[in-house]
N, C-alpha and C positions, 0 to 999 in steps of 0.2 A: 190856226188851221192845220199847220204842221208841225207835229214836236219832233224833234231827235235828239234821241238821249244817250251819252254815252257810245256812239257807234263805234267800233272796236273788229276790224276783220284784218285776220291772217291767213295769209299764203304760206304755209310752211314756217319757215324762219323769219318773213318777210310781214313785216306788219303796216299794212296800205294805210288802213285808218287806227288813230289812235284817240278814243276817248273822243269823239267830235258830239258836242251836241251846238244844236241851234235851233230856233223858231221861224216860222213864218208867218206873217198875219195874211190873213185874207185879202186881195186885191192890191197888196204891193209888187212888184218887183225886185226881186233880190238879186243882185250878183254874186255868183260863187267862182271868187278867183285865185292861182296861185300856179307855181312853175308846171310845167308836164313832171308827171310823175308826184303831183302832192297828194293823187287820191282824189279828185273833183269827180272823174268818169266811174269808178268804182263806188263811189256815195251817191250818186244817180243810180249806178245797176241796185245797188240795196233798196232806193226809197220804189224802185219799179216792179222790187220782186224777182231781179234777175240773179241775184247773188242775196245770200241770208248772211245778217253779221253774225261775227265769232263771238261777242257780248255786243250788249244794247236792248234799245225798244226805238220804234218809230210811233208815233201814233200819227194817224189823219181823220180830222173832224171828231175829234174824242174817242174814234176806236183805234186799237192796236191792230196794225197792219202788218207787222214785222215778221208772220211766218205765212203769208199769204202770197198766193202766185200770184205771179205777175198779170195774169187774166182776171182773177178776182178785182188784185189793185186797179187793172182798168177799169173795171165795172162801179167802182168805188169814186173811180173822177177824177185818177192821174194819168196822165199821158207823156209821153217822150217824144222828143227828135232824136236821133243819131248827128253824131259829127261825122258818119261817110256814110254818106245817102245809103238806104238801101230798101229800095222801091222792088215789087216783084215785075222784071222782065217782059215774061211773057205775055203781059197782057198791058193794056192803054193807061194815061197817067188818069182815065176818069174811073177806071175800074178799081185802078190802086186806093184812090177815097174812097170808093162804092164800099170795098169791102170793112175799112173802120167803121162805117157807118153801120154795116150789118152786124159786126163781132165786137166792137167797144161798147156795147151794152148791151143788158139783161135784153130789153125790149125788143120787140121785132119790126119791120119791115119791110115792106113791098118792095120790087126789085123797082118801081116805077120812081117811091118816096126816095130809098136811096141814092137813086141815081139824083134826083132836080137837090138833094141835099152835099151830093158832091159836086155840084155843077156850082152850085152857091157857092161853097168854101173855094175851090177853084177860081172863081171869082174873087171870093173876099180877100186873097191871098196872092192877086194880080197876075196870075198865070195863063199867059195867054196861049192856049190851045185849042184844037178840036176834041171832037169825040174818041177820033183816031188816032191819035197823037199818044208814042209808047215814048217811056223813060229814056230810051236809048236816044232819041229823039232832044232831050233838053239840055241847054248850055250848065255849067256848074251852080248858078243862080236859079234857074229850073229847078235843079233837084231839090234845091235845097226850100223850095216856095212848094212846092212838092210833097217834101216831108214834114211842113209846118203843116199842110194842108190835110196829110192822113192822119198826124195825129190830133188835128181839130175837130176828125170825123167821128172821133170816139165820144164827143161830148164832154172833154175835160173839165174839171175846175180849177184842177192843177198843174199846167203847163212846164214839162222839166226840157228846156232848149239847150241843146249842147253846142254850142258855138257853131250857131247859123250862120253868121259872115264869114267861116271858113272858105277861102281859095274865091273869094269875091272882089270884085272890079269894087272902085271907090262908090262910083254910081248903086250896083247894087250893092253896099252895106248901108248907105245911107237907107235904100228905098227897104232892106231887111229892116233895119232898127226901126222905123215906121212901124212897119208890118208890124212889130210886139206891141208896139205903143198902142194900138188900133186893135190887138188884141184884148189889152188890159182894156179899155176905155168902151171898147163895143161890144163884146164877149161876155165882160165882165171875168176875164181869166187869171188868177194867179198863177205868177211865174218866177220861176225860178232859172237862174241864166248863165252859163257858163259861158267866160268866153277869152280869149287874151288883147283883143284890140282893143283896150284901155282907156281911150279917147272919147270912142264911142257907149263901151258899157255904163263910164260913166256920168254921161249926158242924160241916160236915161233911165237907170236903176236908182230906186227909192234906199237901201240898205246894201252894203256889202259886206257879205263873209271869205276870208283868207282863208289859204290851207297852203301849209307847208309840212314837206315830208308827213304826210298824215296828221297834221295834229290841225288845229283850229287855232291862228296866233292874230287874230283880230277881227273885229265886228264892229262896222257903223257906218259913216254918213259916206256918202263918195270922195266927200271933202276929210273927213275924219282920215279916213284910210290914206288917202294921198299924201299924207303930214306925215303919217303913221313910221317911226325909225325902224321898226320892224321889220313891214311890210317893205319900206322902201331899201331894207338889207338884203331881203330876201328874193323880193320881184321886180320892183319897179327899176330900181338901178340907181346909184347917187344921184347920176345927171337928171 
């Protein structure tokens, strides 16, 4: 479903990703893990279109996507969360889905259709609100069922979740990692999963990819990687 090839982006002297490539198949989940600072959120801003690499190719679904806005890319059937919510304010948390619904695809919409299709994902995403209910309004768990919720409005195929159990109670990361699972299984959504609680990514992710200081220093099983003397130099920690 998704290749990347080679991704290679520099900041000046500063080189975030080096040489990373990796694959995704359709309907797995992958974990993409490694210290703050190895490049994980910078290789999401590339696969979205928010930053262009300095060498590489990405392809998605057999086309080259790698010099393509990030509005094309959505139109194409990838979506994002952010790791610090960022819902538009001014208006209600049903308008904030209304609007993916209208702008994450080519196709149009009646203000009637998007709204019972935001009311739906709001639902499917356990967020319990009204009509009237603004972002300012939701606990940390909120935002963050929130922002699974607008980018599911776009009609993804490709789900890029940047650490959804961020600044979450034990109760909701259990009831977040759900949420992805019921993504994958009822959506039918591939995803792709950033995230540092370890415990849990690995309960539930099918493949994991490592990243250290930019580079890609392993790929495989949950089991594989936890063995892994690399991985366990680098992030995990002896203990």
């Amino acid at each position: 479903m998704l290749k990347c090839s080679n991704i290679t982006m520099r900041f000046g002297g500063l080189v975030a990703l080096n040489r990373v490539s990796l694959e995704v198949r359709k309907g797995e989940i992958k974990g993409l893990i490694g210290p703050n600072g190895s490049g994980k959120t910078t290789f999401f801003n590339i696969i979205a279109g928010a930053l262009k690499p300095t060498e590489g190719n990405i392809e998605f679904m057999e086309k080259d996507i790698t010099s393509l806005s990030p509005y094309h890319i959505c139109h194409y059937g990838i979506a994002r969360s952010f790791q610090i919510p960022r819902p538009f304010k001014e208006v209600t948390v049903l308008e904030n889905v209304a609007f993916g619904v209208h702008f994450g695809k080519k196709e149009s919409f009646s203000d009637s259709a998007a709204v019972k299709k935001a009311k739906d994902l709001i639902n499917f995403v356990g967020l319990d609100v009204t009509d009237d209910t603004y972002p300012t309004e939701l606990t940390a768990g909120g935002l963050r069922k929130l922002e699974l919720a607008r980018a599911l409005a776009t009609n993804p195929i490709l789900l890029l979740a940047d650490e959804v159990l961020s600044g979450l109670s034990q109760e909701e990361i259990e009831e977040a990692s759900l949420i992805l699972q019921k993504i994958r299984v009822e959506m039918g959504i591939t995803i792709i999963w950033v995230e540092h609680i370890m415990d849990v990514l690995m309960n539930v992710v099918d493949t994991v990819s490592v990243l250290n200081y930019g580079k890609l220093i392993a790929e495989g099983s949950p089991n594989d990687i936890a063995n892994n003397e690399l991985v366990i130099d680098a992030y995990l920690g002896k203990d």
